[in-house]
N, C-alpha and C positions, 0 to 999 in steps of 0.2 A: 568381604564382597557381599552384598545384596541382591536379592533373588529379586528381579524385573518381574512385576506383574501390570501390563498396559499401561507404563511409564511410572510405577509406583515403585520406590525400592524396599524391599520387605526384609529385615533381620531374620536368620533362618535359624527359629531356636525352637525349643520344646516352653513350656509353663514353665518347669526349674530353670533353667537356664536364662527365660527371660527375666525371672523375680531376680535371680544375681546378677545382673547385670542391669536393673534397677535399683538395688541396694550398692552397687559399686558407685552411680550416677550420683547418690544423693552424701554417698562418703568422698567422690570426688572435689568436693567443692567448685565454685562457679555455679552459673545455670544451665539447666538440662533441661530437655523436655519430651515427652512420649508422646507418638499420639498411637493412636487403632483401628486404622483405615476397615471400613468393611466396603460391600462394592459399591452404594452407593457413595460412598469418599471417590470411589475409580470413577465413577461419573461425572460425578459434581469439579473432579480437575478439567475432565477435556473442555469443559467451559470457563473455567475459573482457574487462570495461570496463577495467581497467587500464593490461592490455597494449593494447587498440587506445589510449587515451593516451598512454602510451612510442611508440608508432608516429606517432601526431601531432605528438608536441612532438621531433620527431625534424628536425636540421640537415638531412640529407638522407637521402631516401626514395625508393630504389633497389627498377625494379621486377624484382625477381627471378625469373622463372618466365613461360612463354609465355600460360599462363591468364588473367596478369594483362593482357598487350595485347591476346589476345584479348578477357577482357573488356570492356576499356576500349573499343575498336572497336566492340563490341556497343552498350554503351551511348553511342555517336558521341560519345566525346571519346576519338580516340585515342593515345596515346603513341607516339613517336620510333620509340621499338627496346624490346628487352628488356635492359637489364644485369647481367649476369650479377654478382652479390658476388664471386667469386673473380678475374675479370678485371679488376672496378674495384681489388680488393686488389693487383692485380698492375702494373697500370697505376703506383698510386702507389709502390710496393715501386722503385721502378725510379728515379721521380722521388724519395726518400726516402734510397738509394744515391746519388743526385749530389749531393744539399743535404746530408746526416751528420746526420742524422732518425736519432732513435732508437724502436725497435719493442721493443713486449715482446707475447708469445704466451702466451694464457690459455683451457685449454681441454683438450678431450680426452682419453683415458688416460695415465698415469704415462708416461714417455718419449717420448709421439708430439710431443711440443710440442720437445724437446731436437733430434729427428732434425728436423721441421720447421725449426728453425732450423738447421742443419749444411747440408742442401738450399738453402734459401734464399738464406742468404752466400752458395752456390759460383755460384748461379744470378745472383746480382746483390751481384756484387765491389763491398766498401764499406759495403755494408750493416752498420749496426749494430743488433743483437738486443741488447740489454740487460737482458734476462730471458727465464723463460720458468716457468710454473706447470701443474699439471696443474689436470683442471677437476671434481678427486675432494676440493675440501674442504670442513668444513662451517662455519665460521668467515670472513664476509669480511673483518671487520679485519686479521689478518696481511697477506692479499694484496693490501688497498687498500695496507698502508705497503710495502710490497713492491714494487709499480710504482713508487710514491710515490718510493722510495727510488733505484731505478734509473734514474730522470731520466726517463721516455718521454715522449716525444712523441706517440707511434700504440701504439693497445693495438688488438692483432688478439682479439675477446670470442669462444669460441667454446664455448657451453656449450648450443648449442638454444633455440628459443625456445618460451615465452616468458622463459624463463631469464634469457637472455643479456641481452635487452632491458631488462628491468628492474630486473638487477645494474648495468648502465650508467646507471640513472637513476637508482639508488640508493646507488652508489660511483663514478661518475663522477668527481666531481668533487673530492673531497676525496684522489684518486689525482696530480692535480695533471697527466694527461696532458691533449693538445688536442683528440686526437681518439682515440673507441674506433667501432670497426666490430664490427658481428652480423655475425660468419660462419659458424655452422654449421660444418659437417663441413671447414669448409676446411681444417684445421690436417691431416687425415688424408689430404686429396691431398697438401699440401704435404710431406708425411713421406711419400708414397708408397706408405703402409696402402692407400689407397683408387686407382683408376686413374677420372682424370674418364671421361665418354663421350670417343667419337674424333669431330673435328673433322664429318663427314658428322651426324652426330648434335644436336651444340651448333648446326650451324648451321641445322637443321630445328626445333630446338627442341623437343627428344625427347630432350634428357637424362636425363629421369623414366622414360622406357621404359628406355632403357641399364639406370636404376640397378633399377629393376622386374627385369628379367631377371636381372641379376647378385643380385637381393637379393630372391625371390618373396614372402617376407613381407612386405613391404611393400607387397604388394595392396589390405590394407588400408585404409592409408592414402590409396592413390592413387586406390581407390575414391570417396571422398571428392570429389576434383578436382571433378570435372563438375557439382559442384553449383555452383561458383563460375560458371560459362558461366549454367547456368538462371537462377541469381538477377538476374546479369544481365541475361538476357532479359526477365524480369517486373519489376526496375525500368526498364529502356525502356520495355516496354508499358505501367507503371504512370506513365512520363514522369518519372521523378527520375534 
């Protein structure tokens, strides 16, 4: 049963528990897919029926962003922890490296996906990359037989959502990998473009501040947030 956060339904797990149940998906065979809703994902559904269905019929549903347990708490159903998408990616990258898991990286500008994978190997000796695409095309059949072709097991998706989400529900499966993960900006820490917050930070859960200061335009957006908390508040008061 899934923990309802403003029509989102969220897996109620810890980091360990989500990484095995990531490693179960990719030894399941078939397709699978993750994604890692943070509250802008809760926004972007009440506009876009679509993508809140790519987030429903989602294997696992990773809550990405501190808004979303606060919200959950708000509305007294609350979640474990908050899971961070790049830590669950990292978790399996690890366990992926001991089993010869094959990963292909799909995303980002021309070359940040090639240095992502060069960091990566050195970082978790064994690892197999067996591809790697930038997220600059406008044709998906090449890069479905592209994966397709490179055998993957785990396809790291990282082209923004609601992009990402529903290039995976849409070319999933005929890529022939087990499992594709929404990761956003991950590929651009991974290559080292981008520096995460420092540990004081992720573990406050003010990564959005970090990335806010280092990046003021996006005020914008982060402006946004707090509406996830209200809506919150007035479905409790409204009792859903």
């Amino acid at each position: 049963m899934r923990t309802d956060v403003l029509g989102v339904g969220f897996d109620n797990l810890t980091l360990d528990e989500a990484a095995q149940a990531g490693e179960r998906l990719v030894e399941a065979g078939g397709f699978h897919y993750t994604v890692t809703p943070n509250p802008e994902f809760i926004l972007a559904t009440r506009k876009n029926p679509e993508f809140k269905q790519a987030l429903l019929d989602a294997d696992l549903v990773l809550p990405d962003g501190i808004g979303v347990v606060y919200s959950a708490k708000i509305l007294g159903r609350p979640l474990k922890t908050r899971v961070p998408g790049i830590e669950f990616a990292q978790r399996l990258l690890a366990w992926m490296a001991e089993h010869e898991k094959r990963l292909f990286l799909l995303g980002a500008k021309p070359g940040v996906a090639q240095q992502a994978a060069a960091n990566l190997k050195q970082t978790y000796p064994g690892l197999i990359v067996c591809g790697t695409h930038d997220g600059y095309f406008k044709e998906d059949a090449p890069v479905v037989e592209e994966i397709r072709s490179a055998a993957a097991d785990v396809v790291f998706v990282c082209l923004g959502a609601p992009k990402q989400e529903l290039w995976m529900v849409h070319n999933g499966p005929a890529t022939g990998a087990h499992l594709m993960i929404g990761l956003g900006g991950a590929l651009d820490v991974f290559a080292g473009v981008v520096e995460r917050a420092p540990a004081a930070f992720q573990k406050l859960g003010l990564e959005w501040l970090h990335r806010l200061i280092k990046e003021p335009r996006r005020i914008g957006r982060m402006a946004k947030l707090p509406l996830v908390l209200w809506y919150a508040v007035g479905a409790r008061i409204r009792g859903r």
